[in-house]
Structure formats: C-alpha cells, structure tokens
N, C-alpha and C positions, 0 to 999 in steps of 0.2 A: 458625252460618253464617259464613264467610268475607267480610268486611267492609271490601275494599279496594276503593280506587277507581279503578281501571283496569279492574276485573273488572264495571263497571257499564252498565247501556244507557243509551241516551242522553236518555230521557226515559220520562216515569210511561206515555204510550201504548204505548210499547214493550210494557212490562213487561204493562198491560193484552193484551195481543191475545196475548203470549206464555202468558198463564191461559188464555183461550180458546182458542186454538189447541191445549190440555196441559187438556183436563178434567176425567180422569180422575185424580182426587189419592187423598193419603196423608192420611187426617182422623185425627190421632192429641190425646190426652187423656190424664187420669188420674181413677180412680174417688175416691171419699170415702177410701179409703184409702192411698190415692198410689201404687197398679198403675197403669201404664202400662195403655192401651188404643189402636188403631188400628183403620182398617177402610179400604175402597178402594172408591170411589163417584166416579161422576162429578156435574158443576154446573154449574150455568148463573152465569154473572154478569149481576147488575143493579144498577142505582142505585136507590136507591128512600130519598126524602125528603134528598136531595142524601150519602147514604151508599153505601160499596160494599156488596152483599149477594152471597151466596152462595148458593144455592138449589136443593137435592139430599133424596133419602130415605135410610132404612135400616130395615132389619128391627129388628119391635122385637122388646123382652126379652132381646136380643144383650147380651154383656157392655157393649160401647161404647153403645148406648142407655140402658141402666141410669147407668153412670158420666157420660155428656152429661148426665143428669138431675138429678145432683148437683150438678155442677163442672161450671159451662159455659164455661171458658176451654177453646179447642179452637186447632186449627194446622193448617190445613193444606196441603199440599203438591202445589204443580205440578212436575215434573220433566219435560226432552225427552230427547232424546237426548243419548247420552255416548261418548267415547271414550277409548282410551288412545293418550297420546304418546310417543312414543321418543325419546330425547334425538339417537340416530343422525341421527336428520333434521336436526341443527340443524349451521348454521355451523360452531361449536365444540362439539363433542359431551361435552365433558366435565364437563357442569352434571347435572341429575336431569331423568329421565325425567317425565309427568305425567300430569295424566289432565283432558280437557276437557268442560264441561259446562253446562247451565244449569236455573236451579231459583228457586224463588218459595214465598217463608213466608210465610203471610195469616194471622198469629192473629186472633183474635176471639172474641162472644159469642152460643156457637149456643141456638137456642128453639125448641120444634116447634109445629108447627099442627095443624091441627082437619081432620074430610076433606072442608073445599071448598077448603082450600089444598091438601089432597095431591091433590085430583082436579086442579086446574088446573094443578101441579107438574107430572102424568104428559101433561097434555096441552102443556107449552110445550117438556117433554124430547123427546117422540117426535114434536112437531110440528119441533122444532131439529135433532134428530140425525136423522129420516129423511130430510127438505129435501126432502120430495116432498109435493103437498099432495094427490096421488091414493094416496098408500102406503095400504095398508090395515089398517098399521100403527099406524097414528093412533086415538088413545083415543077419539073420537065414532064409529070404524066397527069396535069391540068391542063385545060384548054386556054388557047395565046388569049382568046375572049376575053374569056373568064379574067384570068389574071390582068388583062390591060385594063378592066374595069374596075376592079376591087382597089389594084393600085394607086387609085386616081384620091382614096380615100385617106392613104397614110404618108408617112415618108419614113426614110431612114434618119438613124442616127451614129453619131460614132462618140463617146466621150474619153478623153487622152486624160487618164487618171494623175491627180499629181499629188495625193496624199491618202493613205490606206490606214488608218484605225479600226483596231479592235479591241474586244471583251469576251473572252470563254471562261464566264462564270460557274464554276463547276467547284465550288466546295475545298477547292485547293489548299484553301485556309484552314480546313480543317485537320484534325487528327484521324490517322487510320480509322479508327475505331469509330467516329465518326461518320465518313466517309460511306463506310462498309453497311452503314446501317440507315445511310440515305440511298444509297444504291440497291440494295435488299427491298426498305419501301415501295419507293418509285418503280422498281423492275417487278413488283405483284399489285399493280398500278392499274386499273379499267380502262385511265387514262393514254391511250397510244403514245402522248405528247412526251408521258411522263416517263415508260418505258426506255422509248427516243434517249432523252435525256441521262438515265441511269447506262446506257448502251455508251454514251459519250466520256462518260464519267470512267467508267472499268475500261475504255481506250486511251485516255487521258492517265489513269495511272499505270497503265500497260508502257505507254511512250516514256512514263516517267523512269519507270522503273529500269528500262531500255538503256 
C-alpha cells in the first residue's frame, strides 16, 4: 500500500466510519503452505476489551477456512469507490494521467467461535444491515429449523485487529485549480463510481478547509 502522507485522512475516526460505511471486504490469507487464499464477506466493527474486532462468518471446509485454521494472520480489505483521472483536466496537462481511490488494510488475528457466538453474529448482522426492527428478516422471526440447519454450514469469526493502514487518494497533491476541475469532470461522470469519488473529493476539502 501507498504510504504517503498527503494521500491520508485526517484522523483515525475518519478512517473508522470509512470501514463502516465499505463492509463488505477482501479477507485474504495464506494456507500452511503459503497459497494465497481470499474470500469476500461482509463485518461488523466492534471494540471489545478496549481492542478493534472484526466480526463476520464463512462457510466452512472452504479452502480459506481450512488455511484461517492454520495461519491466522489474515487482511483485510475495505475498498470505496474509484476512478480514473485524465491528466487533460489539469492546468498543465502534460504530467500522468491517474487513478483516484480509497482503501483501508486491517491485518490481524482471526479465531472462530462456537454457535452461540454465530447465532448472535447472524442476529447483530441482519438486525445492522436490515435497520428495520419489523423486517422479518431478522434471526428471532425465522424458524429454530431453519436456522439450526443452515448453521451447520458456516461458522463464526472474530479477527483482534493489530495494524490499521490506509490511502485516500483524492488529488490532494494537487492545486485548487486543479482539483476543482477533477471534481467538475468526474461529478458529470455516467459513471456512479466516478460521481462517488468527486462527492469524496469536495468533503475531503470541505474537512480541510474546516
């Protein structure tokens, strides 16, 4: 990861709410024989015993729960939205083109649970991500069946984060003028990503300016 300090937000809450807000991450690892493994899950974030944790399932007997069982250094990855820059946009056009982004590395050390942690896992996911406390969506208005069958398939996780990097690449390096005129493109953009991205940008100098 790109480890400059222009390309940084302005503090650790930032970077917090921007996990949240991106929960659906890249959980990648390597087995006892150093293959690479990945998989794509979403999390919850919690403190727990003044630690940051991580808190998601996965099916097991999967390659990647095999090797998390082994080697439990794991990583993983918050990503938002991205765009591509054109150099045309700039003042002087005749530097390199680039590509704008933001993203968050949370290594750490993941451990599974037992199923009264996965049962209360599926109920603070479905009770977080439906945000509805009448959904019927929710684990206590499913059948005990249901659920003691489906669970026989996954397990929980918990990972005790113990190193947090990032990169919110947003042009920071540039001149207003600049700037202004990557934000202007990208916000009459077809592209939603790229929108996204110029929306980040004009909050990014909103907090600066702050």
């Amino acid at each position: 990861m790109y480890d400059l300090p222009h390309f940084k937000a302005h503090n650790d809450k930032e970077v917090f709410e921007f996990m949240k807000t991106h929960p659906f991450i890249t959980l990648c690892g390597t087995d006892k024989h150093g293959h690479l493994v990945a998989t794509h899950v979403p999390v919850l974030l919690a403190h727990k015993e003044e630690k940051l944790v991580l808190r998601g399932h996965i099916q097991r007997k999967t390659d990647h729960h095999k090797a998390f069982m082994h080697v439990t250094n794991v990583l993983a990855i918050f990503t938002g939205a991205h765009s591509y820059v054109s150099a045309s946009w700039y003042h002087n056009p005749r530097v390199a083109s680039t590509w704008n982004y933001q993203a968050v590395h949370a290594s750490g050390i993941i451990h599974f649970g037992d199923d009264g942690m996965l049962l209360q896992l599926l109920a603070d996911l479905t009770r977080h991500f439906e945000n509805n406390p009448h959904s019927p969506a929710l684990i206590n208005e499913l059948p005990k069946d249901y659920m003691q069958e489906h669970m026989k398939a996954i397990i929980a996780f918990e990972i005790d984060i113990t190193e947090i990097k990032h990169v919110f690449k947003l042009s920071q390096n540039h001149e207003p003028e600049n700037r202004n005129s990557i934000i202007s493109h990208l916000s009459e953009s077809n592209d939603p990503g790229a929108r996204m991205v110029a929306a980040e940008m004009k909050k990014q100098h909103h907090l600066h300016e702050d």
